[in-house]
N, C-alpha and C positions, 0 to 999 in steps of 0.2 A: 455378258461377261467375256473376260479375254481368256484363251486357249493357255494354258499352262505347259510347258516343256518340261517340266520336272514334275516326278509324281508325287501330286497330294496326296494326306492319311487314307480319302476313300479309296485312293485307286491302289494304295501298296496294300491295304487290306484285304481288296478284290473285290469292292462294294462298287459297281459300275452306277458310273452318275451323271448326269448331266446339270446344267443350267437349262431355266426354263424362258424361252421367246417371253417375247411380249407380248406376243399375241395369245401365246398359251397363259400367261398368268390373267390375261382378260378372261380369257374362258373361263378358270378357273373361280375367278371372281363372282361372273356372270350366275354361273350353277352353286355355287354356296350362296348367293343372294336370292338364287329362285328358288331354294330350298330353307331356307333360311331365313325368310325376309323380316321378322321379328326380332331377330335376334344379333343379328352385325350389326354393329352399330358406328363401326368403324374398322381402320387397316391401320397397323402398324409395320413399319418397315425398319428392319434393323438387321446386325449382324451377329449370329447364334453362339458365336466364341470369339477371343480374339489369342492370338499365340504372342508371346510377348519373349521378348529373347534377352537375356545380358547378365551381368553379375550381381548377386550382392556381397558386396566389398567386407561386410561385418563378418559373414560365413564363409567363404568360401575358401576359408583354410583349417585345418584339423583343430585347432586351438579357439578358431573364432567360432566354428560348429558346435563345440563342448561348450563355452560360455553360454551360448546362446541356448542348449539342451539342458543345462543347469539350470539358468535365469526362469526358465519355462517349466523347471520341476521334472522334466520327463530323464528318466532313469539312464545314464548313459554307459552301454557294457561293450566290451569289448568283441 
Protein backbone atom coordinates (compact mmCIF):
# COMPACT_ATOMS: atom_id res chain seq x y z
CA UNK A 1 0.00 0.00 0.00
CA UNK A 2 1.09 3.60 -0.63
CA UNK A 3 2.38 5.94 2.25
CA UNK A 4 -0.22 8.48 3.20
CA UNK A 5 0.76 12.21 3.94
CA UNK A 6 -2.13 13.14 5.82
CA UNK A 7 -3.10 11.31 8.97
CA UNK A 8 -5.63 8.49 8.79
CA UNK A 9 -8.28 7.86 11.78
CA UNK A 10 -5.60 5.13 13.16
CA UNK A 11 -2.76 7.43 13.38
CA UNK A 12 -4.96 10.72 14.81
CA UNK A 13 -6.12 8.33 17.39
CA UNK A 14 -2.62 7.03 18.36
CA UNK A 15 -3.37 3.45 17.21
CA UNK A 16 0.23 2.84 15.32
CA UNK A 17 -0.24 0.78 12.14
CA UNK A 18 1.15 -0.54 9.47
CA UNK A 19 0.27 -2.41 6.25
CA UNK A 20 1.51 -5.88 5.86
CA UNK A 21 4.33 -7.02 3.01
CA UNK A 22 3.50 -9.59 1.10
CA UNK A 23 5.71 -11.68 2.12
CA UNK A 24 4.35 -11.19 5.73
CA UNK A 25 0.56 -11.92 4.66
CA UNK A 26 2.31 -15.28 3.15
CA UNK A 27 3.42 -16.23 6.41
CA UNK A 28 0.58 -15.36 7.92
CA UNK A 29 -1.25 -17.61 5.67
CA UNK A 30 1.12 -20.23 5.76
CA UNK A 31 0.76 -20.65 9.98
CA UNK A 32 -3.10 -20.39 10.00
CA UNK A 33 -3.09 -23.15 7.40
CA UNK A 34 -0.65 -25.33 9.38
CA UNK A 35 -2.74 -24.71 12.33
CA UNK A 36 -5.72 -24.87 10.76
CA UNK A 37 -5.77 -27.17 8.00
CA UNK A 38 -9.49 -28.32 8.36
CA UNK A 39 -10.82 -25.61 8.64
CA UNK A 40 -9.83 -22.62 5.84
CA UNK A 41 -11.44 -23.45 3.28
CA UNK A 42 -10.69 -20.43 1.56
CA UNK A 43 -9.54 -16.35 1.73
CA UNK A 44 -11.50 -13.55 1.17
CA UNK A 45 -10.12 -10.15 0.30
CA UNK A 46 -11.82 -7.12 0.76
CA UNK A 47 -12.05 -3.63 2.14
CA UNK A 48 -13.33 -3.36 6.08
CA UNK A 49 -15.16 0.16 5.67
CA UNK A 50 -15.60 2.38 3.18
CA UNK A 51 -15.96 6.44 4.13
CA UNK A 52 -18.23 8.03 1.68
CA UNK A 53 -18.30 11.83 1.55
CA UNK A 54 -21.08 14.34 -0.03
CA UNK A 55 -24.62 15.81 0.53
CA UNK A 56 -28.03 14.79 0.89
CA UNK A 57 -29.91 17.45 -0.92
CA UNK A 58 -33.51 16.16 0.89
CA UNK A 59 -31.79 17.13 4.53
CA UNK A 60 -29.34 19.11 4.61
CA UNK A 61 -31.34 22.10 5.58
CA UNK A 62 -33.33 22.78 8.86
CA UNK A 63 -36.68 22.41 7.15
CA UNK A 64 -35.76 19.27 4.95
CA UNK A 65 -34.18 17.56 8.55
CA UNK A 66 -37.80 18.21 10.29
CA UNK A 67 -39.62 16.51 7.22
CA UNK A 68 -37.66 13.98 7.14
CA UNK A 69 -37.68 13.55 11.44
CA UNK A 70 -41.44 13.71 11.15
CA UNK A 71 -41.94 11.25 8.09
CA UNK A 72 -39.76 8.83 10.34
CA UNK A 73 -41.92 9.43 13.57
CA UNK A 74 -39.00 10.33 15.59
CA UNK A 75 -39.84 13.14 18.14
CA UNK A 76 -38.35 16.51 17.00
CA UNK A 77 -37.49 19.05 20.01
CA UNK A 78 -35.94 21.88 20.25
Amino acid sequence: MDQHTAPNERQQYGEKFRSHTGVEKKRWRKLLDAHFPDVITGVLSCYDRLMLQGTLPNICFAGGMEQYLRRCGIAYKD
